[in-house]
N, C-alpha and C positions, 0 to 999 in steps of 0.2 A: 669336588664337583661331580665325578663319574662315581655317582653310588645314587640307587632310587628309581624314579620308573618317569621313562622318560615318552611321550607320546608320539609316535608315527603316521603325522597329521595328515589328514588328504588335503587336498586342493580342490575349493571351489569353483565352480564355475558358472557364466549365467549361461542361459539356453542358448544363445549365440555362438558359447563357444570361449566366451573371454572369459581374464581373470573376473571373479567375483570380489571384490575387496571388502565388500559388506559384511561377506560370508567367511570370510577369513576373519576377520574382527568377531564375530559370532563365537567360532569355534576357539578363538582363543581367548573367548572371556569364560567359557566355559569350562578352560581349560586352567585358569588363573587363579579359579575357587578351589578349586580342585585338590592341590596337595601335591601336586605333579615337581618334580624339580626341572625338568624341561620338555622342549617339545623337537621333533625333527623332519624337520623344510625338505621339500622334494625328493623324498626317499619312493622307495616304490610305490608305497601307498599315497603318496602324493602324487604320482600319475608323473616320473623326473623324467621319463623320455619323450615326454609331449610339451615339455615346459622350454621357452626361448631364454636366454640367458637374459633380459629384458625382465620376462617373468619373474626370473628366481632372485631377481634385485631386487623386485617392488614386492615379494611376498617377506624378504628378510629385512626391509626398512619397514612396512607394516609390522611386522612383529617384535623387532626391537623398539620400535617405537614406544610400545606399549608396555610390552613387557620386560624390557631390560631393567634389572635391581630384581626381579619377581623371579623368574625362575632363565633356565641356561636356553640356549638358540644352539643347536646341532643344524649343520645345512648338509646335506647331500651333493656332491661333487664327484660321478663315476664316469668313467667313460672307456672301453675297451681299447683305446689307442692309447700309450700314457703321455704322449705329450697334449693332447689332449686334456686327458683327465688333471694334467698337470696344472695346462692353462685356467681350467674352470674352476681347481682349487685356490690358485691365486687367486680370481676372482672374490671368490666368498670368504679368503682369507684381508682383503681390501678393504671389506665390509665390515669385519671386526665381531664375527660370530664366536660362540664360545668353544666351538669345535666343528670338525668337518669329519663328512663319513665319507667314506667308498667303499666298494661294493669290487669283488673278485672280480678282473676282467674277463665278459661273457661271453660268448659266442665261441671264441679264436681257442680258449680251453686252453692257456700258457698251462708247461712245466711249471714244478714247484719254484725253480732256480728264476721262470721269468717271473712269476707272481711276486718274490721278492724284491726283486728289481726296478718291478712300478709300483708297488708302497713305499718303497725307497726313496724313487725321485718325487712321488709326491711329498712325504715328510719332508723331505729337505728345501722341497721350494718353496712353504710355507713356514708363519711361525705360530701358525692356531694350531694346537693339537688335531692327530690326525686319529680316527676311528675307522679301522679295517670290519669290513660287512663280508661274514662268512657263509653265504648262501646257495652251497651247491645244486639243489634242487634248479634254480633261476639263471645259475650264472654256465652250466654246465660240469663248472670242477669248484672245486672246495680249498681250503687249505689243510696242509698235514700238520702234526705235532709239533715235526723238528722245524716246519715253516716257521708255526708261530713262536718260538724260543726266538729265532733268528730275528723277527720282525721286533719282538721285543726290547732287544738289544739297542733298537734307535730310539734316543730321549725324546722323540717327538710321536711316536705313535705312539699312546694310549692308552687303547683298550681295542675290545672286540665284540659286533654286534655277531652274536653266534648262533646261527639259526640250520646249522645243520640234522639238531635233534639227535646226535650219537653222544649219548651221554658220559661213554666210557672215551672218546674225545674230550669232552672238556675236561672229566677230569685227569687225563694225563697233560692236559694244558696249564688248567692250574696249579698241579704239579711243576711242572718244568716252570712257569714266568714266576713261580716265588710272591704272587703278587703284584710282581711289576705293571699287567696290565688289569684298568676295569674290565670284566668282562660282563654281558648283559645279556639275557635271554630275548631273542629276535622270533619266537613263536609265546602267544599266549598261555599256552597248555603244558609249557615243561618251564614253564616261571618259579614253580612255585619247587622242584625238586632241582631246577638247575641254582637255583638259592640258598637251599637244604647242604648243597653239593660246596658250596665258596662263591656260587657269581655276585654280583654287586647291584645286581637289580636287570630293570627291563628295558627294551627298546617294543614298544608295547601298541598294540592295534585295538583292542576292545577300550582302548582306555578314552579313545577318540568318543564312544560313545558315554564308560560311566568310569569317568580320571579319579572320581572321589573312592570309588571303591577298589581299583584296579591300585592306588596309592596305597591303600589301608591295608590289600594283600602282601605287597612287597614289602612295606615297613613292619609288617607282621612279622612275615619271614626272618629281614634281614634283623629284628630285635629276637629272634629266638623264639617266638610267640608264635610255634609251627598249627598248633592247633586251630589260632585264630587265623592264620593266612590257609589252613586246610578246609575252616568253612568257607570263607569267602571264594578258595578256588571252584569250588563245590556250587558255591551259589553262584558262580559268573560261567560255569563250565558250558554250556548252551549255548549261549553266546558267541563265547571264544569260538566255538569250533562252527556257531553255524555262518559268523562274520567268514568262513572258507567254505562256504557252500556253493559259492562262485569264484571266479576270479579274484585277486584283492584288486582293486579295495571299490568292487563293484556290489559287495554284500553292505559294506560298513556306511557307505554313501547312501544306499539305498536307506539303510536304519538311521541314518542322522537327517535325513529327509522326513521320514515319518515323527524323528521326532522334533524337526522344529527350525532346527539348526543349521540346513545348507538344504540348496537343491539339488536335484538327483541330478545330474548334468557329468556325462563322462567327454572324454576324445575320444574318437577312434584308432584303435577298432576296439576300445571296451563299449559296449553297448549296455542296456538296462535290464534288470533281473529278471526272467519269470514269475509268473503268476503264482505258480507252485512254490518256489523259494521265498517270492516276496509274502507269500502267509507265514512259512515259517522265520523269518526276520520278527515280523508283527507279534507273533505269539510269544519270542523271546524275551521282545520288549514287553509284551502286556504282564507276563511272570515277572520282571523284574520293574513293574511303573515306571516304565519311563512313558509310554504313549498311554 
C-alpha cells in the first residue's frame, strides 16, 4: 500500500466559512480517475489547524464512503502536545482509515530523544499504521538519521512523509531502515530524484490539480522509465513551484478555483492571492489546459 503518489488534498469550504461537502465530493472524483493510490485528509494543505475534530469525521466518512476499494485514505492527526496528538489519532484510528500521518512536534522544538517518544506513544496507541511527517522548515526542527533508524524499529510506524529537501538525508535514511520504512517525497520538485534515489513515491500537492499526470511521473520513475518521468517533471515544473508562490495551499485553492473544482474560500488568517500571483497561477494553467 505505501508505494505511488498519494494526494495532499485541501479542504473546501463555502464562503461562510463551513465545510463544503459538495466540493470535497468534487475533488475527489477527480481524484478517482486519476491513477492516484490515495489521498491525505487534513494535512497542511488541508488547512488541519482550522479543522474541529467534528470536521475531520465528516470529511473521512465522505471519503471512505466513496472511495474505499478505489484507492487508500491517509488522515492527518498532529498536535505538539503528544497526548493530545495521541487522542486525535485514536480518533481517526476508530474510523478505520488506511493510515494516519503526523507531523514533528512544532513550535516547542523537542530534542531528538522527545521526538521519539511521541511517535512512540502514538504508534502504540493505535493499530492503523502510523506515518511520521518530516518537515522542518514548518515544524521548527526536523528529525535526524539515527532518529529515524530508532523510529523504525516499532512495527507500527511505517514510512515517512520527508520533506526536508536534504537529499544526502534521505539517502543515509534509506540506508540505515534497509527498507523497512515507505518513504515519500513531501515537496513536488525533488519527486522525481528523491525516487531516482530509493523513495516509494509521493505525498504530492500539484497532484490536487493534474493526479493524472502527477501519477504518470511517479510510476515512471518508480518503473525505471527516468526519461519519461524527467519529461513530465519538466512539463508540470511551473506549476510545482508556482502552487509555493504563496502560502500552501492558498496558491493550489486558488488554481482549483479557476479550474472548476472548489471555491476559493480559505480560514483565517490564510487570506486570498494577489492579483499579480493570481495571473501567474492562470498562465500555468492556460500552458498546461487545464483552464
Amino acid at each position: 500500500m505505501f508505494r505511488g503518489t498519494f494526494t495532499a488534498l485541501v479542504t473546501p469550504f463555502r464562503a461562510d466559512g463551513t465545510l463544503d461537502e459538495d466540493g470535497v465530493i468534487r475533488l475527489l472524483e477527480h481524484q478517482l480517475k486519476s491513477g492516484v493510490q490515495g489521498v491525505v485528509l487534513c494535512g497542511t494543505t488541508g488547512e488541519e489547524a482550522s479543522l474541529s475534530l467534528d470536521e475531520r469525521k465528516r470529511l473521512v466518512e465522505i471519503v471512505q464512503k466513496r472511495a474505499e476499494g478505489h484507492i487508500y485514505t491517509v488522515v492527518s492527526a498532529s498536535d505538539n502536545i503528544t497526548e493530545r496528538a495521541v487522542q486525535l489519532a485514536r480518533e481517526m484510528d476508530w474510523l478505520g482509515v488506511d493510515a494516519i500521518l503526523s507531523v514533528v512536534p512544532y513550535f516547542i522544538r523537542p530534542n531528538q530523544a522527545g521526538i521519539v517518544e511521541h511517535f512512540r506513544r502514538i504508534a502504540d496507541a493505535v493499530q492503523t499504521p502510523l506515518i511520521v511527517s518530516n518537515a522542518p522548515a514548518r515544524a521548527g526542527t526536523g528529525l535526524e538519521a539515527d532518529t529515524v533508524s530508532l523510529l523504525a524499529e516499532h512495527e507500527n510506524i511505517r514510512g515517512i512523509d520527508e520533506s526536508s529537501g536534504d537529499l544526502d538525508f534521505l539517502s543515509n535514511i534509506l540506508a540505515a531502515t534497509d527498507e523497512e520504512l515507505g518513504i515519500f517525497a513531501g515537496e513536488d520538485t525533488l519527486t522525481l530524484p528523491m525516487i531516482a534515489l530509493g523513495a516509494d513515491g509521493a505525498f504530492s500537492l500539484v497532484s490536487n490539480e493534474v493526479p493524472d499526470k502527477m501519477s504518470a511521473l511517479v510510476n515512471a520513475a518508480l518503473d525505471g522509465r527516468f526519461a519519461d518521468a524527467r519529461d513530465l517533471h519538466y512539463e508540470l515544473f511551473d506549476l510545482m513551484t508556482i502552487n509555493y508562490v504563496d502560502r500552501n495551499p492558498i496558491p493550489v485553492k486558488a488554481a482549483l478555483a479557476m479550474m472548476g473544482l472548489t471555491e476559493e474560500n480559505y480560514r483565517l488568517p490564510l487570506l486570498s492571492i494577489d492579483d499579480v500571483k493570481r495571473e501567474q497561477i492562470k498562465k500555468a494553467l492556460v500552458e498546461l489546459d487545464l483552464i
